[in-house]
SERO-4910 file (N, C-alpha, C, O; in steps of 0.05 Angstrom, whole numbers):
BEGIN
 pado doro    nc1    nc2    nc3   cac1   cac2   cac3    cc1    cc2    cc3    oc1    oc2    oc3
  Unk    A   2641   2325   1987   2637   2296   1985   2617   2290   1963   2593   2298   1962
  Unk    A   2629   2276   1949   2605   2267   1926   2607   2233   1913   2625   2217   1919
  Unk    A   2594   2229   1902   2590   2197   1895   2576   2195   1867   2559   2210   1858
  Unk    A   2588   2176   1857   2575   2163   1821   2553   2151   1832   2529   2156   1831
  Unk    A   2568   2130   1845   2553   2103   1842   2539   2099   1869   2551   2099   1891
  Unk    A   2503   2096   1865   2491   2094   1883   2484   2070   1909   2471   2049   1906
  Unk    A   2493   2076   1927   2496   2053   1951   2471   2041   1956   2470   2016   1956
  Unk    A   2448   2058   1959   2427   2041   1963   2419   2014   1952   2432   2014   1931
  Unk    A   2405   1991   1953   2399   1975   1937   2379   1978   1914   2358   1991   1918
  Unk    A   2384   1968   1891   2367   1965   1858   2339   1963   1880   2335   1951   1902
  Unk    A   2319   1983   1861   2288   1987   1869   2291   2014   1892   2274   2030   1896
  Unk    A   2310   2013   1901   2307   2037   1922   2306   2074   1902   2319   2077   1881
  Unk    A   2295   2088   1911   2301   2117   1900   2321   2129   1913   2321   2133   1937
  Unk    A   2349   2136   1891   2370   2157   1902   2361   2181   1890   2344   2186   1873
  Unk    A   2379   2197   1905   2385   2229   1908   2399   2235   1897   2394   2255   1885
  Unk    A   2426   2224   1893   2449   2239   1879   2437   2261   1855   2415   2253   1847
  Unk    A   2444   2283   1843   2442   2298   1828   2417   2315   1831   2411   2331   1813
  Unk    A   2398   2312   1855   2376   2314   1861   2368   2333   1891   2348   2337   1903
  Unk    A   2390   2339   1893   2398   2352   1925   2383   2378   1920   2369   2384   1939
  Unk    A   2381   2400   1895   2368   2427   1896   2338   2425   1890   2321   2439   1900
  Unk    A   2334   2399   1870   2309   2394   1875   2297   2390   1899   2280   2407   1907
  Unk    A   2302   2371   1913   2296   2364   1935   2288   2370   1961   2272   2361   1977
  Unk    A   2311   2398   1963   2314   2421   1980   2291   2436   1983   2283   2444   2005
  Unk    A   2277   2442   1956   2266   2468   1942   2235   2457   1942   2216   2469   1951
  Unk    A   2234   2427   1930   2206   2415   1937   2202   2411   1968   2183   2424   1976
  Unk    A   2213   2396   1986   2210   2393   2013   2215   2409   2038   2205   2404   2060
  Unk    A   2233   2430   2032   2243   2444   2052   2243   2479   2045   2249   2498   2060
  Unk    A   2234   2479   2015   2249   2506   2007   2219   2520   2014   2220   2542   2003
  Unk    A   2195   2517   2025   2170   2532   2019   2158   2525   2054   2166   2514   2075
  Unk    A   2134   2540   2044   2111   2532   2069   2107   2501   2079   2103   2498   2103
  Unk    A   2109   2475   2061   2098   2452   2066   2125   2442   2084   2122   2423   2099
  Unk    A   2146   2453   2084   2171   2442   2093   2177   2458   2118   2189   2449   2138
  Unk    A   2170   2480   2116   2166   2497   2145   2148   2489   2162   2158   2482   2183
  Unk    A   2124   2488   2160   2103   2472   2170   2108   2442   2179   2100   2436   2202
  Unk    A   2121   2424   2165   2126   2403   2176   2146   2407   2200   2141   2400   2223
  Unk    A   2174   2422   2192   2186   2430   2220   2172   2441   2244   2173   2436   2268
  Unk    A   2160   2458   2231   2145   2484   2263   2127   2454   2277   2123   2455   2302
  Unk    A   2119   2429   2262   2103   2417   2275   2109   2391   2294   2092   2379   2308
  Unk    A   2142   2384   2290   2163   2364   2301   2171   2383   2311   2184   2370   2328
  Unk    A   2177   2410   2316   2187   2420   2340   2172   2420   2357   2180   2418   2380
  Unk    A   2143   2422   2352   2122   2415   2376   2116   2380   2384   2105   2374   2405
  Unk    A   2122   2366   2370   2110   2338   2372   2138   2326   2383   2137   2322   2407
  Unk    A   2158   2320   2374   2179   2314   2387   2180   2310   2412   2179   2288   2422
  Unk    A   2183   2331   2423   2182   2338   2453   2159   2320   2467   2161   2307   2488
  Unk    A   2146   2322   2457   2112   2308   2473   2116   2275   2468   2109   2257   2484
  Unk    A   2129   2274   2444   2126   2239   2437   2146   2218   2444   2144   2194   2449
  Unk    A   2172   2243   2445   2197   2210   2461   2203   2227   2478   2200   2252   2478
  Unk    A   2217   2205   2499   2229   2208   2520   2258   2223   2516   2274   2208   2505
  Unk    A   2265   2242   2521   2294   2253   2500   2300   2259   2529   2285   2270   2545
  Unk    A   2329   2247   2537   2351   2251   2559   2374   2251   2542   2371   2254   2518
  Unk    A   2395   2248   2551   2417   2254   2542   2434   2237   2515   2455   2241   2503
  Unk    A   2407   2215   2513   2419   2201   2497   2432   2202   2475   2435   2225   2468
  Unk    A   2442   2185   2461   2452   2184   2421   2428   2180   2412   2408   2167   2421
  Unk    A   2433   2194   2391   2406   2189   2370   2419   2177   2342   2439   2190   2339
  Unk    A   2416   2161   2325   2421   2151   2300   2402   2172   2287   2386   2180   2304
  Unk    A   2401   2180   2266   2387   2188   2247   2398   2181   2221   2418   2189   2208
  Unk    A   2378   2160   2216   2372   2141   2190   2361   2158   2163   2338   2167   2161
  Unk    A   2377   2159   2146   2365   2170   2123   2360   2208   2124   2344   2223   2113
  Unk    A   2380   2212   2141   2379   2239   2151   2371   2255   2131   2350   2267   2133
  Unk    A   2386   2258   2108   2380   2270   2082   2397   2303   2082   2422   2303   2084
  Unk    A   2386   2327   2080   2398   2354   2083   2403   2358   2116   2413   2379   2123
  Unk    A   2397   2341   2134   2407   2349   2162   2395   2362   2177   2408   2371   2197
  Unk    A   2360   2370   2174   2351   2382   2188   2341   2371   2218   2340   2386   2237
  Unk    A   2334   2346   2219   2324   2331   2246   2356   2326   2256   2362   2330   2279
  Unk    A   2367   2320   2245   2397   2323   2258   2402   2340   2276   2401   2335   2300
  Unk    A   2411   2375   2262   2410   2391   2278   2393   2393   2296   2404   2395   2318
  Unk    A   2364   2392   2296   2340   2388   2316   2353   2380   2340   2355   2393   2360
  Unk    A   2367   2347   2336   2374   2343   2358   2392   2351   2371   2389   2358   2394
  Unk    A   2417   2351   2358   2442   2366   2355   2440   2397   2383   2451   2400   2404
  Unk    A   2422   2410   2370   2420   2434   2386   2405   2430   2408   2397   2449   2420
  Unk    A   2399   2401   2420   2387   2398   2445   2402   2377   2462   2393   2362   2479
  Unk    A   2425   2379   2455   2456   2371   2468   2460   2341   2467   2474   2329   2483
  Unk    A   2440   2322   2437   2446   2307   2435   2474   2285   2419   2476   2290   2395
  Unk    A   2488   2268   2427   2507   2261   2404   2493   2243   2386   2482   2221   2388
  Unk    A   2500   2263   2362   2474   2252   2329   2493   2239   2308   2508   2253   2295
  Unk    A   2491   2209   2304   2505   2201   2282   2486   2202   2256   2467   2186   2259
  Unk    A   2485   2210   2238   2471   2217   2208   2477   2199   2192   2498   2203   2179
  Unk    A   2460   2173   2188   2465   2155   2168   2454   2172   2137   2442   2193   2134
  Unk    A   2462   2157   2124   2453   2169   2100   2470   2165   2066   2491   2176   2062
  Unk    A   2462   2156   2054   2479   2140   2027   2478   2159   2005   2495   2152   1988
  Unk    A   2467   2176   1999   2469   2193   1975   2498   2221   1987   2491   2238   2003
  Unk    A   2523   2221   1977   2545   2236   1977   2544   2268   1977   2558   2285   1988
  Unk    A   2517   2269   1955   2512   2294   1951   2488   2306   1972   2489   2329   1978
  Unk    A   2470   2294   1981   2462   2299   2012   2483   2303   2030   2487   2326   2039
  Unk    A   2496   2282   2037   2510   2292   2061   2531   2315   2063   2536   2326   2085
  Unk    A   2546   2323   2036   2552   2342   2032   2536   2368   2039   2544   2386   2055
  Unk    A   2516   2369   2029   2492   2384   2032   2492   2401   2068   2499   2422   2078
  Unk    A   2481   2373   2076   2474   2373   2104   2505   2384   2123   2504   2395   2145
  Unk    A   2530   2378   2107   2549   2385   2133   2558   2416   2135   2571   2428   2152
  Unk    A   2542   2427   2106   2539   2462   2111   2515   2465   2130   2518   2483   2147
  Unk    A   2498   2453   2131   2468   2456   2142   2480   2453   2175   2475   2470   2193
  Unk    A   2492   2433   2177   2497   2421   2205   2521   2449   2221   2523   2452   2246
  Unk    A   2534   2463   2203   2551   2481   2212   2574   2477   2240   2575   2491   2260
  Unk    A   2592   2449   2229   2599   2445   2263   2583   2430   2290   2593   2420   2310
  Unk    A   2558   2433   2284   2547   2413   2313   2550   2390   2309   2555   2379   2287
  Unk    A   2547   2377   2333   2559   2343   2343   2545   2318   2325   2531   2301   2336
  Unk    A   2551   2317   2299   2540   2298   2283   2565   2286   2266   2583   2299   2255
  Unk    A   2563   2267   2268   2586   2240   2259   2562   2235   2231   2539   2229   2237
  Unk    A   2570   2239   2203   2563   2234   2194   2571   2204   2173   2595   2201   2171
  Unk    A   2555   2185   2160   2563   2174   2156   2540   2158   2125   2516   2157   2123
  Unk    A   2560   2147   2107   2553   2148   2086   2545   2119   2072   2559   2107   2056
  Unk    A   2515   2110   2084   2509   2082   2080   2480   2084   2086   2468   2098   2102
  Unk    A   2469   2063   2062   2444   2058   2059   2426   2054   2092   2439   2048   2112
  Unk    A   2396   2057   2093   2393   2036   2118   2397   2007   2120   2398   1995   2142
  Unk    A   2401   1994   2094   2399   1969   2093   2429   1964   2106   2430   1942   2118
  Unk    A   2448   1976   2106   2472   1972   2123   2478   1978   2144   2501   1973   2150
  Unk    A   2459   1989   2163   2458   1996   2194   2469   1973   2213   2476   1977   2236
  Unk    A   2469   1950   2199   2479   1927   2226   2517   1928   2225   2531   1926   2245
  Unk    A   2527   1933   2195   2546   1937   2198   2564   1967   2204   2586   1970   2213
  Unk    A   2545   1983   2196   2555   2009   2206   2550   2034   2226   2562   2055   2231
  Unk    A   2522   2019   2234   2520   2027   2262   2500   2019   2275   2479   2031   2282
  Unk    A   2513   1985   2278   2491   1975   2298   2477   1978   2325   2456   1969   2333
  Unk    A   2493   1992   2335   2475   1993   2362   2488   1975   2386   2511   1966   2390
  Unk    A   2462   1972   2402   2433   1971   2412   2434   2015   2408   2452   2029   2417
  Unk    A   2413   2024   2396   2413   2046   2402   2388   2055   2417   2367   2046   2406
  Unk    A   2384   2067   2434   2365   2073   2449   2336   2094   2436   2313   2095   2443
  Unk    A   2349   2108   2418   2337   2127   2398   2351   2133   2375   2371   2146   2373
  Unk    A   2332   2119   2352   2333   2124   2323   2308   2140   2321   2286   2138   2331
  Unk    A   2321   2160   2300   2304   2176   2286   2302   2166   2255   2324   2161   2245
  Unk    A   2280   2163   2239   2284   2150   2209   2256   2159   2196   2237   2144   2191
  Unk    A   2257   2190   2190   2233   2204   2184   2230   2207   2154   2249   2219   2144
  Unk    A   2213   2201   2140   2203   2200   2113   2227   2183   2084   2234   2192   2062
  Unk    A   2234   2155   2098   2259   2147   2090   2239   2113   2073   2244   2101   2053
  Unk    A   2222   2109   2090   2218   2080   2088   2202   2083   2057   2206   2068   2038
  Unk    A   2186   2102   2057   2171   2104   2025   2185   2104   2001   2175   2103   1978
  Unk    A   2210   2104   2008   2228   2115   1979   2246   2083   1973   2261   2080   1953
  Unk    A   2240   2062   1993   2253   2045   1983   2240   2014   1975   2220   2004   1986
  Unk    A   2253   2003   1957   2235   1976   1953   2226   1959   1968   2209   1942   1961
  Unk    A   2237   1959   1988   2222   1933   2009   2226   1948   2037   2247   1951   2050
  Unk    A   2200   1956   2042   2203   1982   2072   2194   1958   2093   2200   1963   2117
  Unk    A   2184   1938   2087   2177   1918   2104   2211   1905   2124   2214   1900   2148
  Unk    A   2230   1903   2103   2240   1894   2110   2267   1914   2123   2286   1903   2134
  Unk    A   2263   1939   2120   2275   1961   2133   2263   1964   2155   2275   1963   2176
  Unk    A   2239   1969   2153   2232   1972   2184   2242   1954   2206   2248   1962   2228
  Unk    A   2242   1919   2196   2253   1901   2213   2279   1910   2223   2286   1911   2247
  Unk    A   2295   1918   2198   2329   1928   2209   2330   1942   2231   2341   1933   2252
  Unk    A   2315   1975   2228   2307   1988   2238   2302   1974   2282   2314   1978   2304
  Unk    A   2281   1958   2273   2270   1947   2300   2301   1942   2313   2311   1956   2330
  Unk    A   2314   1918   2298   2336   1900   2304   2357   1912   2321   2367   1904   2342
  Unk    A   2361   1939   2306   2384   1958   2320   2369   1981   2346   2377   2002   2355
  Unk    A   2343   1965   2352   2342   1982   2385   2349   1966   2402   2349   1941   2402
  Unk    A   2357   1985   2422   2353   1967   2450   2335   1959   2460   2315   1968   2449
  Unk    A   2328   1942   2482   2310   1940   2505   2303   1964   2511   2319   1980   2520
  Unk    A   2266   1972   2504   2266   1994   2519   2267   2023   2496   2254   2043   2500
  Unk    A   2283   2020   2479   2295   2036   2458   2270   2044   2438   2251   2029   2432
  Unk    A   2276   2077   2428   2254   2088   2419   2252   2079   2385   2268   2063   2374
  Unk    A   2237   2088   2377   2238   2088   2340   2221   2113   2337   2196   2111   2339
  Unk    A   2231   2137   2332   2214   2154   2314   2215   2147   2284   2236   2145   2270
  Unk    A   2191   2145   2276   2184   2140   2247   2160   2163   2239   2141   2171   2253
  Unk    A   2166   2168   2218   2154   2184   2194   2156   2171   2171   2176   2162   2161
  Unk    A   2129   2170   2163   2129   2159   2130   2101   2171   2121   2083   2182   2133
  Unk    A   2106   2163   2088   2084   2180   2070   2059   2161   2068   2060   2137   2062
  Unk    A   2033   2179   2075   2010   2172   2078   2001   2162   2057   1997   2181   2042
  Unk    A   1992   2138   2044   1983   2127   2027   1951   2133   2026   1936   2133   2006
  Unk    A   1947   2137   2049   1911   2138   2050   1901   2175   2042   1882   2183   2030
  Unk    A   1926   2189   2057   1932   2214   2037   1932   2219   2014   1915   2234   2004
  Unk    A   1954   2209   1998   1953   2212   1973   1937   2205   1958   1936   2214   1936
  Unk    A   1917   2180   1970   1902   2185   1950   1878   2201   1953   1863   2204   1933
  Unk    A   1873   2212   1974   1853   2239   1978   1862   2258   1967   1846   2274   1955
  Unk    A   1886   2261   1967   1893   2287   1948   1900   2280   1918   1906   2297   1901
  Unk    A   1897   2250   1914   1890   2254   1883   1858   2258   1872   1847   2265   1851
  Unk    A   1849   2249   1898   1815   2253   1894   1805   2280   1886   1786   2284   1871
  Unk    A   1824   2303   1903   1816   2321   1906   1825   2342   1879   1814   2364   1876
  Unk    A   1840   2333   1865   1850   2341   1847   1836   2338   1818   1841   2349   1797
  Unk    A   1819   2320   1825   1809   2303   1809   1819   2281   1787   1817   2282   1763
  Unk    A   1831   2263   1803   1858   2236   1789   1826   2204   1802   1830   2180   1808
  Unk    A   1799   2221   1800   1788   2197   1803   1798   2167   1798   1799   2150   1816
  Unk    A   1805   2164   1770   1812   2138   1759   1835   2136   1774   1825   2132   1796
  Unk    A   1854   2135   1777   1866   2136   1799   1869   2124   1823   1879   2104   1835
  Unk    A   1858   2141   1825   1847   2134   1866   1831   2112   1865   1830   2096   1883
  Unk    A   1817   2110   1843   1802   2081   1834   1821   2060   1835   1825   2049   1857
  Unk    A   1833   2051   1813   1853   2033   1809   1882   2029   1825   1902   2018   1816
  Unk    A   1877   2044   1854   1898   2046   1874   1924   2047   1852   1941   2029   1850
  Unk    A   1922   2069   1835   1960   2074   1829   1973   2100   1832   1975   2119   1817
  Unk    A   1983   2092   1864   1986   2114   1877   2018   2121   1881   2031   2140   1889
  Unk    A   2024   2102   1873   2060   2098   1873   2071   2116   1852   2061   2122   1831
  Unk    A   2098   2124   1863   2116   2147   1841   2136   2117   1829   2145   2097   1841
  Unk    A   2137   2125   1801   2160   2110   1795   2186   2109   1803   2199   2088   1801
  Unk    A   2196   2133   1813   2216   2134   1818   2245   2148   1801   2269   2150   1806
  Unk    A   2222   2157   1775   2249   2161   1755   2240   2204   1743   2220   2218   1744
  Unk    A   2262   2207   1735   2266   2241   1733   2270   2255   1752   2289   2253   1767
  Unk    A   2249   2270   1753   2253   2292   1774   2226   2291   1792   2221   2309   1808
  Unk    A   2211   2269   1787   2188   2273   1810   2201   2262   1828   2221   2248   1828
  Unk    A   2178   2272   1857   2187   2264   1885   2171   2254   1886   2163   2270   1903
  Unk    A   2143   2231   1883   2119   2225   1891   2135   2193   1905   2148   2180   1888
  Unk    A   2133   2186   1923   2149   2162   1938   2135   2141   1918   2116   2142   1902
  Unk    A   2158   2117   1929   2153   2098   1904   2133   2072   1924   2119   2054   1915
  Unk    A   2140   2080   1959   2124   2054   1973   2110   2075   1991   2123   2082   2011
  Unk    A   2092   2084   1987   2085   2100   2006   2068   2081   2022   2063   2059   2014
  Unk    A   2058   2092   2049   2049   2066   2075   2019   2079   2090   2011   2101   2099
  Unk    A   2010   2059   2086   1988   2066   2101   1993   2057   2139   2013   2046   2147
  Unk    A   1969   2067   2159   1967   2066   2179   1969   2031   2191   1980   2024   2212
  Unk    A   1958   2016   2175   1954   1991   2186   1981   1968   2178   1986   1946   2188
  Unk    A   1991   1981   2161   2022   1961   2157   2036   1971   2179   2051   1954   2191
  Unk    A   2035   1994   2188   2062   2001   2210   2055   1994   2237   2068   1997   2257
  Unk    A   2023   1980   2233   2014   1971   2255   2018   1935   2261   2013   1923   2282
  Unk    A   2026   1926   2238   2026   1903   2239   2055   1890   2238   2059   1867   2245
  Unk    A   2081   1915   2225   2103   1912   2222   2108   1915   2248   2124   1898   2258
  Unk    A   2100   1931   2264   2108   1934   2302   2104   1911   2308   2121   1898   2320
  Unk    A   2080   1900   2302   2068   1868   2320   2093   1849   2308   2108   1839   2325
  Unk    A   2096   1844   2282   2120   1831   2280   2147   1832   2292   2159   1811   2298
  Unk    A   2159   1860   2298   2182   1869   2302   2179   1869   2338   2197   1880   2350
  Unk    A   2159   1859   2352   2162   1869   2380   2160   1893   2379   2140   1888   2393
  Unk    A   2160   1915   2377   2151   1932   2380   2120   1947   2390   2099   1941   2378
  Unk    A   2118   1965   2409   2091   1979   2424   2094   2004   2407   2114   2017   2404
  Unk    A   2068   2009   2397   2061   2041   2389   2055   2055   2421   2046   2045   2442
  Unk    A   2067   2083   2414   2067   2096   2444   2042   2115   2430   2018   2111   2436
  Unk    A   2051   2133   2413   2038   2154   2403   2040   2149   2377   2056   2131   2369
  Unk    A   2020   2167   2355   2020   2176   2332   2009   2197   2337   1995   2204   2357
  Unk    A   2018   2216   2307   2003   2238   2299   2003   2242   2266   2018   2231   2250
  Unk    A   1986   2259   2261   1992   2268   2220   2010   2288   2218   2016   2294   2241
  Unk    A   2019   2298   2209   2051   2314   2196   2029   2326   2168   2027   2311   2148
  Unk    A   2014   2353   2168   2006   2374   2146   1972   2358   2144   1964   2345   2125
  Unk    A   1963   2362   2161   1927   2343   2163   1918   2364   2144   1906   2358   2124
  Unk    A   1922   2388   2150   1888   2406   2123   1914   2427   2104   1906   2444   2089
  Unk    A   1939   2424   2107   1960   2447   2093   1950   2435   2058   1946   2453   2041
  Unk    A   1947   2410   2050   1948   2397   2023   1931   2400   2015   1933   2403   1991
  Unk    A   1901   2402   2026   1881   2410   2023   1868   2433   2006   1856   2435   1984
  Unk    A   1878   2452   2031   1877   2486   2012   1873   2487   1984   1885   2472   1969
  Unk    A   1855   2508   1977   1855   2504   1955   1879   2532   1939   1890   2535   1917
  Unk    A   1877   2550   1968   1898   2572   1968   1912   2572   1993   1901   2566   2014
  Unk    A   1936   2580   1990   1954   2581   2014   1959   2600   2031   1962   2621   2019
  Unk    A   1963   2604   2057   1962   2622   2068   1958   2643   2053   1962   2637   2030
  Unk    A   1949   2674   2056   1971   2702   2040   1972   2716   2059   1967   2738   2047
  Unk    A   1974   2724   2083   1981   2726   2105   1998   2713   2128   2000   2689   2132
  Unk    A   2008   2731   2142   2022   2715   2168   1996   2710   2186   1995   2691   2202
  Unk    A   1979   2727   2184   1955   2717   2201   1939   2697   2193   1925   2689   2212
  Unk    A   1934   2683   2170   1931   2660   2167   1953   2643   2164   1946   2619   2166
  Unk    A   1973   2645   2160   1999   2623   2166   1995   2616   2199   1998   2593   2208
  Unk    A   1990   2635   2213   1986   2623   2235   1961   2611   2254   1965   2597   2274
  Unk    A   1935   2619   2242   1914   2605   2246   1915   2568   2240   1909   2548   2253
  Unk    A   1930   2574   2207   1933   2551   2199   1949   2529   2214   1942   2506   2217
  Unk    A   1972   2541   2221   1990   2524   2250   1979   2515   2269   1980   2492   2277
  Unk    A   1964   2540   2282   1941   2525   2302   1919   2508   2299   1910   2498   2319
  Unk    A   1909   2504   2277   1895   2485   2266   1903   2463   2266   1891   2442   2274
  Unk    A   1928   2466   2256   1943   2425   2250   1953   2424   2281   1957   2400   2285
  Unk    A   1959   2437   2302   1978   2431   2324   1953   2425   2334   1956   2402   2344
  Unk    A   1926   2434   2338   1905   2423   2350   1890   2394   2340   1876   2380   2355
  Unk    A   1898   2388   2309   1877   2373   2305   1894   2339   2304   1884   2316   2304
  Unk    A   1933   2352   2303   1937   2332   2284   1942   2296   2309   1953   2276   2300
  Unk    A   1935   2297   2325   1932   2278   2346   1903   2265   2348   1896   2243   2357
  Unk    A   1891   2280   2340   1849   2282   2337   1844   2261   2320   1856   2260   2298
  Unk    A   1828   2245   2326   1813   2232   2313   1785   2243   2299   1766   2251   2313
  Unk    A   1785   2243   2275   1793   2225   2248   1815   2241   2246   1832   2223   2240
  Unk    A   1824   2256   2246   1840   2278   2234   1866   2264   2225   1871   2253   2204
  Unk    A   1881   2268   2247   1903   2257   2248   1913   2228   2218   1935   2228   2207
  Unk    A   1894   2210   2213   1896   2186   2193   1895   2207   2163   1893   2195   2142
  Unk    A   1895   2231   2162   1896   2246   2134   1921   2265   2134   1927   2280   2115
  Unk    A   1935   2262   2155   1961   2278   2152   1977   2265   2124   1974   2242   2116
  Unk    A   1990   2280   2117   2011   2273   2086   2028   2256   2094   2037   2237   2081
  Unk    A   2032   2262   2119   2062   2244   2143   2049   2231   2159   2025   2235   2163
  Unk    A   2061   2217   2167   2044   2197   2195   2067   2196   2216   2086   2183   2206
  Unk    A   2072   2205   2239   2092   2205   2260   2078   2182   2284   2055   2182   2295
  Unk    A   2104   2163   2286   2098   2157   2305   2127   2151   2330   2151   2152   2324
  Unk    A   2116   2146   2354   2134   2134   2368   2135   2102   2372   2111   2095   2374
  Unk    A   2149   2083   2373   2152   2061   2374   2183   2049   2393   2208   2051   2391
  Unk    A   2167   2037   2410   2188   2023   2435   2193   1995   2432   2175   1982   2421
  Unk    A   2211   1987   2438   2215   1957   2440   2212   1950   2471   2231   1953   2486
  Unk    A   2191   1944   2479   2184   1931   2506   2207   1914   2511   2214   1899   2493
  Unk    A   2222   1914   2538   2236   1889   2545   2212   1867   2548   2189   1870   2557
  Unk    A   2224   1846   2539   2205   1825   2537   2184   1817   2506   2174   1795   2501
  Unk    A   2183   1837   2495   2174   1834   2478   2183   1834   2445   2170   1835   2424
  Unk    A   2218   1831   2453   2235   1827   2429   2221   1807   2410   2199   1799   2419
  Unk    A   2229   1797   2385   2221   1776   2371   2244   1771   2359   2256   1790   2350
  Unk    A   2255   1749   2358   2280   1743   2335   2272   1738   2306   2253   1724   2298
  Unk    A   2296   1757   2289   2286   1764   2264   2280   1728   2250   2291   1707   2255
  Unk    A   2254   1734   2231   2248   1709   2218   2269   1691   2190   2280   1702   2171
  Unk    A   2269   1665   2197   2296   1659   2180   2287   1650   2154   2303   1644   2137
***
């Protein structure tokens, strides 16, 4: 399955032609292992997971898919770039995922819901108006209905441009990726207090948060051992719920419910 012409909306970042990059920067090394080894532990602890459907928004190569997939969930995989989902339906190998090939901005028409659990992990940074994704997002839960969200730490990046030494920079808050070649640096990345105020808008309750890689970006060297690969695991699985800790993860995970009663109808 493949595609020219990109579905997402003008200002959003596509993937098409970008699938080995993508693979190889996020998934192909330690920072992409580490983020999994650390949603196989946090998952579990943060939603309520029974037998339900899960949507997975912006799925990408299919790995939170499978996640759920192999815990006997039925997983529909939104997702608009052709050459991802291709990607992902070797990745997916046969398990119970309906995949399907549309922006998030088209979730009301192609898979509205009420869904009880959406998954939509590191999706909202890459597009031009995440304010108004997240609302979609809200729109298509149920009463009661979860939102796992992941998005890129703005208050992060710019510590790790500090750290790099991109002073001026981190000075003049220009922390945004353009969006164009071959970099991955997100183009809206989010800080802690928008996703706190986009919930208050959307009806939505924060249940939990945590950080996704709190000291991995840091390092100034990387593991060279399995015995520090794994100190280092225990480090982030201990700290990344911890206050201060947790507000310097690269990722920010949270859980998010729609209280019955506390719907809002979207603003006109």
């Amino acid at each position: 399955m493949t595609d020219s012409t990109p579905l997402s909306p003008v200002g959003d970042r596509h993937f098409n032609g970008l699938v080995e990059k993508f693979a190889g920067s996020l998934y192909g090394g330690p920072r992409g292992a580490l983020r999994l080894t650390l949603l196989d532990t946090l998952l579990p602890e943060m939603l309520d997971l029974e037998a339900q459907p899960v949507l997975d928004v912006g799925g990408g190569l299919g790995q939170l898919s499978a996640w759920f997939a192999r815990r006997g969930h039925d997983v529909t995989l939104l997702e608009p770039s052709g050459d991802m989902l291709e990607r992902a339906r070797q990745v997916l190998g046969g398990q119970s995922v309906s995949l399907v090939q549309a922006p998030l901005q088209a979730l009301p028409d192609c898979a509205p819901g009420p869904w009880s659990l959406i998954a939509c992990h590191a999706v909202l940074e890459w597009l031009g108006d995440p304010r108004a994704a997240f609302a979609t997002l809200a729109q298509a839960l149920a009463p009661g209905g979860q939102l796992s969200l992941m998005v890129f730490n703005r208050d992060a990046l710019r510590m790790s441009n500090v750290v790099k030494g991109n002073l001026q920079k981190a000075l003049d808050d220009r922390l945004e990726g353009t969006g164009q070649r071959q970099r991955l640096t997100p183009i809206s990345p989010l800080c802690h207090d928008q996703i706190v105020t986009w919930s208050a808008e959307c009806g939505l309750s924060l249940r939990s948060c945590a950080g996704i890689r709190v000291f991995h970006d840091y390092l100034r060297h990387p593991p060279a051992s399995d015995a520090e690969w794994q100190r280092l695991v225990e480090l982030e699985r201990r700290y990344c719920q911890a206050e201060p800790h947790w507000r310097l993860g690269r990722y920010l995970l949270y859980t998010l419910v729609k209280e019955p009663g506390l719907e809002k109808e979207p603003a006109r």
